[in-house]
matplotlib code that plots the C-alpha trace (Angstrom):
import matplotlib.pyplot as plt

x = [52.8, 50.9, 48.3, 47.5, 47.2, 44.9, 43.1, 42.8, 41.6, 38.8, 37.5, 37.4, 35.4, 33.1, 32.2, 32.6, 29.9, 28.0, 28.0, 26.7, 23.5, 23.1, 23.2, 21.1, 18.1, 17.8, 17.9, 15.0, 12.9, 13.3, 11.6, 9.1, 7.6, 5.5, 6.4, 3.2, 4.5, 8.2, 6.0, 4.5, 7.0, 8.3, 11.2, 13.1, 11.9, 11.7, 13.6, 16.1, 16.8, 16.9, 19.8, 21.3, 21.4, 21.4, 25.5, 26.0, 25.0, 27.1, 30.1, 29.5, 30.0, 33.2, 34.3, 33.5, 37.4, 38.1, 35.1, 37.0, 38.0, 36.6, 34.1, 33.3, 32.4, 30.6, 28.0, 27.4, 26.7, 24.6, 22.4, 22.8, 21.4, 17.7, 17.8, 18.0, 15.9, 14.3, 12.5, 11.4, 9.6, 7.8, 6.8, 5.3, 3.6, 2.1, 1.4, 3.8, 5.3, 3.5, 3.5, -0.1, -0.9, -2.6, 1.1, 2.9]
y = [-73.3, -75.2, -72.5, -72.6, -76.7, -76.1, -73.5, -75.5, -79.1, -76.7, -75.3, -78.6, -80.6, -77.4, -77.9, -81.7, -80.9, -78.8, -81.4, -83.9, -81.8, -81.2, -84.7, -86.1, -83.3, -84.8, -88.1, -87.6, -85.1, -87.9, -90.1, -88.0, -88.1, -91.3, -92.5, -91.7, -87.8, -88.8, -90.6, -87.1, -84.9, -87.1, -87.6, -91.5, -93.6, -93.3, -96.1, -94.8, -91.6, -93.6, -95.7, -92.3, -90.9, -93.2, -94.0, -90.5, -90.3, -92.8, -91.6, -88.4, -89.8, -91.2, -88.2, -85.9, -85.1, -84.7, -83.4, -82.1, -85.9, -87.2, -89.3, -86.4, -84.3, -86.8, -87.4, -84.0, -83.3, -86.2, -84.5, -81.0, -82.2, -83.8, -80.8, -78.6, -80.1, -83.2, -81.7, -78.3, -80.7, -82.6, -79.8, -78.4, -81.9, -81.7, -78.2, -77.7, -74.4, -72.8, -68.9, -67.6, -64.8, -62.6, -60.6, -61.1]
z = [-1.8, 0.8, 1.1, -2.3, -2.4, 0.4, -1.4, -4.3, -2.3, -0.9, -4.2, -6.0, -3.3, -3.1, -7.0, -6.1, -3.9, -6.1, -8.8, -6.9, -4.8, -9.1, -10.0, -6.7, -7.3, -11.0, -9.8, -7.4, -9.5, -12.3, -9.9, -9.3, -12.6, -13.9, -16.8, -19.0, -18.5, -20.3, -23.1, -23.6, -23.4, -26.2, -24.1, -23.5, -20.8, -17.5, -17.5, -19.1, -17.3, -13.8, -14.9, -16.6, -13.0, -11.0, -12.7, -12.5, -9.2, -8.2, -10.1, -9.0, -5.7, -6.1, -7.5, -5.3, -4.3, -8.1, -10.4, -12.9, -14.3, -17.5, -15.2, -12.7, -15.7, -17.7, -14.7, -14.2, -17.6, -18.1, -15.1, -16.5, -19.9, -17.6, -15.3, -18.7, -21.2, -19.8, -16.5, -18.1, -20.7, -17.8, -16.3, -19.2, -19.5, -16.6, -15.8, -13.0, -12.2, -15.0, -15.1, -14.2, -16.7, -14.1, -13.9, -10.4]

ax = plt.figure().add_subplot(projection="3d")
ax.plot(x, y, z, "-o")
ax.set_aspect("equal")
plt.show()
């Protein structure tokens, strides 16, 4: 039985730490973008999505031993939902990343 509690405390502060490399890239890639590019993406604020991630960040942090709580989950979806829809926008905005049409 102790195995498996031991098993199971390393599997949840892996995705603990999963989670939060998730919710630290979105807070830094949010910064990275001004906030003229949010405007036309027809995204919120810049603003808006610093203080967004910034409380998941930090929530994520406190909840890096237990992930799968309400608050654990909440702050990595609230990442998940910039790194899925919000950053793909800005990088459309901006012309970052874009695939060349010469093939390869």
């Amino acid at each position: 039985m102790q195995l498996y509690s031991g098993f199971q405390s390393v599997v949840l502060l892996v995705l603990g730490a999963v989670a939060l490399g998730c919710e630290v890239f979105a807070f830094v890639d949010a910064l990275r973008h001004p906030e003229k590019a949010y405007v036309a993406a027809g995204k919120r604020t810049r603003t808006f999505w610093l203080v967004l991630l910034g409380v998941a960040l930090a929530i994520g942090f406190v909840t890096l031993f237990n992930p799968l709580s309400l608050f654990g989950l909440v702050a990595f979806v609230g990442s998940a939902v910039y790194l899925a829809d919000v950053r793909p926008a800005l990088r459309q905005v901006r012309g970052i990343g874009g695939r060349s049409s010469g093939g390869w």
